[in-house]
N, C-alpha and C positions, 0 to 999 in steps of 0.2 A: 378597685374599691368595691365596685361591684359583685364582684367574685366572690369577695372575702366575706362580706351580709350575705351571698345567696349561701355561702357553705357552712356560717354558725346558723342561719336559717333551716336550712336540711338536715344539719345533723341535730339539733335541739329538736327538729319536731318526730324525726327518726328516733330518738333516744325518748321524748315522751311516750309517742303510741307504742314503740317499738317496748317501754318497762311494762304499758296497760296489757299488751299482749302476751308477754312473759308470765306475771301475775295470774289472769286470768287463767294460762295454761296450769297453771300450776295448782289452782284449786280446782281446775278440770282431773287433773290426775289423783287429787286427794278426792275431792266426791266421786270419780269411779270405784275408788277402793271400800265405797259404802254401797253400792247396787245390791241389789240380793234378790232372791227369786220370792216368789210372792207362796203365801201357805193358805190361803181361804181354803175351806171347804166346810161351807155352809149347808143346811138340809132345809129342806126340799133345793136343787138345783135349779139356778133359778132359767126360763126359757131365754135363748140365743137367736136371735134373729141374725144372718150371715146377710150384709148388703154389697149388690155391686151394680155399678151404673157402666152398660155399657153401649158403647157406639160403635159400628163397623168392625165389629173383633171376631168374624168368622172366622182369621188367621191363627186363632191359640185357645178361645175361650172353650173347646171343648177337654181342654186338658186343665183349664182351669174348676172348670164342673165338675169333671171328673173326683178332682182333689176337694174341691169342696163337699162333695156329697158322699165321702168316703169318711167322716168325721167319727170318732169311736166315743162322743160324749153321751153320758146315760142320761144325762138331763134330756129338758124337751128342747126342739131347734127345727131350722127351715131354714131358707134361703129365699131371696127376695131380689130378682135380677131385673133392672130398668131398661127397656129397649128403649134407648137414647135418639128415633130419628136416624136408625140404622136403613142404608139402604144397598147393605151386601146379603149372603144369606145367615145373619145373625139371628134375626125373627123364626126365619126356619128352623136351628139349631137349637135355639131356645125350647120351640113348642115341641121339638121332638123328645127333648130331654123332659121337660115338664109331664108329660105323655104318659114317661117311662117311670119319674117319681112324684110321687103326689107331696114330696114337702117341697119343693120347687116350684115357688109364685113369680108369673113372669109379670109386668107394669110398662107399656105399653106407652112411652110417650109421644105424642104426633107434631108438638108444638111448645114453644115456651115463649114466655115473654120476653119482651124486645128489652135486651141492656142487662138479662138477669145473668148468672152465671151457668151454663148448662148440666154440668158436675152437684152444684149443688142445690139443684132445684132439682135434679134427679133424687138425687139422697133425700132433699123435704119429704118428695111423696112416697119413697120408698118408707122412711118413717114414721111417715102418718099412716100407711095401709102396714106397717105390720106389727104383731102382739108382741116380740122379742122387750123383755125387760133390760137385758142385756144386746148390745149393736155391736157385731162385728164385721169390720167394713174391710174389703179388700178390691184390685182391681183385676177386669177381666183379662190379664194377662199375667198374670201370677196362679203360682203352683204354692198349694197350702199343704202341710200335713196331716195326717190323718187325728193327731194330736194336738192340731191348732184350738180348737174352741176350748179344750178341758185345760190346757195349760194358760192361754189368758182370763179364761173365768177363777184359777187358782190367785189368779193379781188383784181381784177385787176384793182386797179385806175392806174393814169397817172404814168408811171414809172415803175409799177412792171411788172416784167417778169416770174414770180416763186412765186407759193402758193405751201407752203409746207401741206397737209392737217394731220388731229390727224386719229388714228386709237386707236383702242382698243380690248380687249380679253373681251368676255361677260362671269359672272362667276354668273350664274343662283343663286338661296341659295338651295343649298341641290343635287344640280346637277355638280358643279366641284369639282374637286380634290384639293390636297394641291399643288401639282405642276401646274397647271392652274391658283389658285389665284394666287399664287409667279409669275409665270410668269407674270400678270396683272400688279401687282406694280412695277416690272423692267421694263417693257414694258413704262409702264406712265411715270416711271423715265426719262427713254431715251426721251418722248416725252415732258418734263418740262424741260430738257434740251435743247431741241431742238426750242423752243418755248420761251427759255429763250434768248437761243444765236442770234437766228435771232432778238430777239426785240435789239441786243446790236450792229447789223450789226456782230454775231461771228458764221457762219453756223458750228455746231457743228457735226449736226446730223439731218436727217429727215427718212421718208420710201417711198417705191417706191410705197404702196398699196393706197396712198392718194396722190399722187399727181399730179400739175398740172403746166404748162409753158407755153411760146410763143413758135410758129412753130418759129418766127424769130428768137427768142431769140437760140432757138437751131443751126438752119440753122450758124448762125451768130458764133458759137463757135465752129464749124464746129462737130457739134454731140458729140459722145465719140470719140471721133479723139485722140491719146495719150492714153487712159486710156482703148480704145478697148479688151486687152488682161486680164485686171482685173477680174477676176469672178465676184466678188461683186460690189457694188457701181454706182449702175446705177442709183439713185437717187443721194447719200449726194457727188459723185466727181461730178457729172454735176451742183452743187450748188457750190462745188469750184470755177468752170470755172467764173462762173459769179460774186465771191467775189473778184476775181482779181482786179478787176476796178468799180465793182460796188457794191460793198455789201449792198446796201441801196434797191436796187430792187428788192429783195425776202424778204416775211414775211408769219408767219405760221399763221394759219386759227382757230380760235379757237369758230367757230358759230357751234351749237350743230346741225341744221342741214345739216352738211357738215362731221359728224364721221363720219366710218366706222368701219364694224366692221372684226377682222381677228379672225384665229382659233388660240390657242393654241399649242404646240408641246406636245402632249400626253405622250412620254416617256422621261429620264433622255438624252438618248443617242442622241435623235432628238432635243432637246433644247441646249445639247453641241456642236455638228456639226454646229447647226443657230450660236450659238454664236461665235465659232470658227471662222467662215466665214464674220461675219460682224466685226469682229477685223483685219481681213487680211488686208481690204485697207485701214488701218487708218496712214500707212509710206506716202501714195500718197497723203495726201490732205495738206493744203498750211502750209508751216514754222507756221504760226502763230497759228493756229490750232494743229497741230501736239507739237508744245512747251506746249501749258495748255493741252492738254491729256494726255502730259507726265508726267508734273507737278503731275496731279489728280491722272495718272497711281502710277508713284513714291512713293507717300502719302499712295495709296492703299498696295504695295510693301513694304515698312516702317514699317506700320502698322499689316501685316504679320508677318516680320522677329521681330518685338518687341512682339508679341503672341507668337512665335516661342523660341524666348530668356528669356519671363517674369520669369520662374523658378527660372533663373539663378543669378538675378542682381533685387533688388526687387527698384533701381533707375528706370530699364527699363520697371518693370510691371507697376508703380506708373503712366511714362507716357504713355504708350500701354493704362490704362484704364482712365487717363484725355483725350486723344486723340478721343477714340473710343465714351468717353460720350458725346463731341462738337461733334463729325460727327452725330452721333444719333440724338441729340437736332437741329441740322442746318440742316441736311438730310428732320425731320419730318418736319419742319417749314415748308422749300419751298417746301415739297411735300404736304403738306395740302394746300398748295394754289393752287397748282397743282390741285389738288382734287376738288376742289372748282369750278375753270375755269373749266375744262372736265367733271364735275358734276360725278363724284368718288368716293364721299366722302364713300362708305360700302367700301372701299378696305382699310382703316384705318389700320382696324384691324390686317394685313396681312403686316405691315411695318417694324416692329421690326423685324420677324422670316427674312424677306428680309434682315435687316440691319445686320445682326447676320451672314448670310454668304458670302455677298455681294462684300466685298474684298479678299476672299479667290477664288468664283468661277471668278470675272470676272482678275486676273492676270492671273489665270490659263489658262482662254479661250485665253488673248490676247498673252500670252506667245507663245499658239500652235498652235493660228492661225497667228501670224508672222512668227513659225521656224517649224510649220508641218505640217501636209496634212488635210484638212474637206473635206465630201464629202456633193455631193451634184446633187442635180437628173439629 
């Protein structure tokens, strides 16, 4: 008797979240087929301030300088870099590049407040000392192109305040790991989402390595004001702010000269800590949001405990593996298009081994990064 209630129980709640997921993919695929590159080109050009908050990144940020101070925008612009409480030779690196270009301002932090977030109490003072009308924010481990600022300022027609930019893992042939590609097709996943949701006005998700806003727009939401003490989320909760009352004025970037590219997290233990921590502020962002993540969550959770049960009830393996084969089928779809738009398509190959642990690692992550500690530098 028992058996019989746990197996219309499993499969009713499998078949619920399991239809919300389907659905939702599905106008995931129909608002990607609406993205489009953005056409502003406004006169006088308005100034760019490039922000980046860094700590301990002797290891890369000179190639990230590099790219950034190679930008071919005829507007005005600068760069605005936070010695975050570095104590490698970051400081030195910094002043010697500064040295060499006078639009390169370094900011110099010694100390922060106790409980605040260090990311984004970098970024406050970083946009309170600089004149950029326009903010584009990346991290000191990313490689920008030289075409990066002229092609996100073409996103800001009348109304937008927020470009969400695409970033990506480069996954050389013969030069990454299996844990590198995998991270590549999760990584794009989140950015097909994220690119899916702003075309529907539904900020789901974006990253803080690509992006860009209004000084006012910020000014005007009064910064991270409220969400100050969050570690994470100093990109996708300051896109809440602005879905409150206007979800219509942010949209994600999808012009190939505007990627970026980010590193990889090289060991198992470094890709669980990232993910642990960008699960942590997903209680803070708005009702409407937080209900289809829980929904997707849910689906993912269902989907476990009916693997977990299939032994037992061959009703509950029957739907564990109709389940698992629409998520597969509707997963690949809209991530082939995915693929398509960010010009991805060799990561194909690398979708199934994804799809195969993809609701076991990511309950896992949001589990403990809701109810347990990640660290984080």
């Amino acid at each position: 008797m028992f058996i019989t209630v746990l197996t219309y129980l499993v499969i009713g709640l499998l078949a619920m979240f399991g239809l919300f997921y389907i659905v939702l993919e599905v106008r995931f695929f129909r608002a990607l087929g609406t993205v489009r590159t953005g056409t502003s080109d406004v006169e006088p050009k308005p100034h760019v301030s490039i922000l980046i908050s860094a700590r301990n990144e002797s290891a890369g940020i000179r190639d990230t300088l590099d790219s950034v101070l190679a930008q071919d925008y005829d507007g005005e612009w600068d760069v605005w870099v936070a010695d975050d409480r570095s104590n490698d030779d970051t400081p030195e690196i910094l002043a010697e590049y500064a040295t060499r270009d006078p639009r390169l301002h370094v900011l110099t932090i010694e100390e922060i407040p106790e409980g605040v977030s260090p990311k984004k109490h970098a970024l406050s003072r970083l946009i309170e000392a600089c004149d950029g009308e326009v903010l584009c924010l990346t991290d000191a481990d990313c490689i920008v192109q030289p075409s990066w600022i002229r092609g996100i300022v073409a996103e800001f027609e009348p109304g937008i305040e927020l470009v969400a930019g695409h970033s990506y893992i480069p996954t050389p042939p013969g030069k990454s790991s299996i844990l590198i590609c995998m991270q590549a097709v999760e990584t794009l996943i989140y950015r097909v989402a994220g690119t899916a949701g702003l075309a529907m006005h539904l900020p789901l998700t974006s990253t803080g390595n690509n992006l860009a806003y209004r000084k006012s727009f910020f000014n005007s939401v009064n910064g991270f004001e409220n969400v100050l003490k969050i570690q994470s989320g100093d990109d996708d909760l300051l896109m809440q702010k602005l879905a409150t009352d206007r979800p219509w004025a942010m949209r994600y970037c999808i012009a190939p000269n505007t990627f970026v590219t980010t590193s990889g997290k090289e060991t198992l233990h470094e890709l669980w800590e990232q993910r642990k921590r960008w699960a942590s502020k997903t209680i803070y962002y708005t009702p409407k949001i937080v209900f289809v993540l829980s929904m997707v969550f849910l689906f993912l959770v269902m989907q476990c405990i009916a693997a977990l049960l299939s032994p037992f009830s061959i009703g509950i393996l029957i739907a564990f593996v109709a389940t698992f084969v629409a998520k597969c089928i509707g997963d690949l779809v809209l991530i082939l298009r995915g693929l398509r738009i960010f010009k991805q398509e060799h990561l194909l190959k690398w979708c199934i081994p994804v799809e195969i642990i993809h609701a076991p690692f990511t309950v896992l992550a949001v589990l403990f990064g809701l109810f347990g500690r990640f660290k984080w530098k």
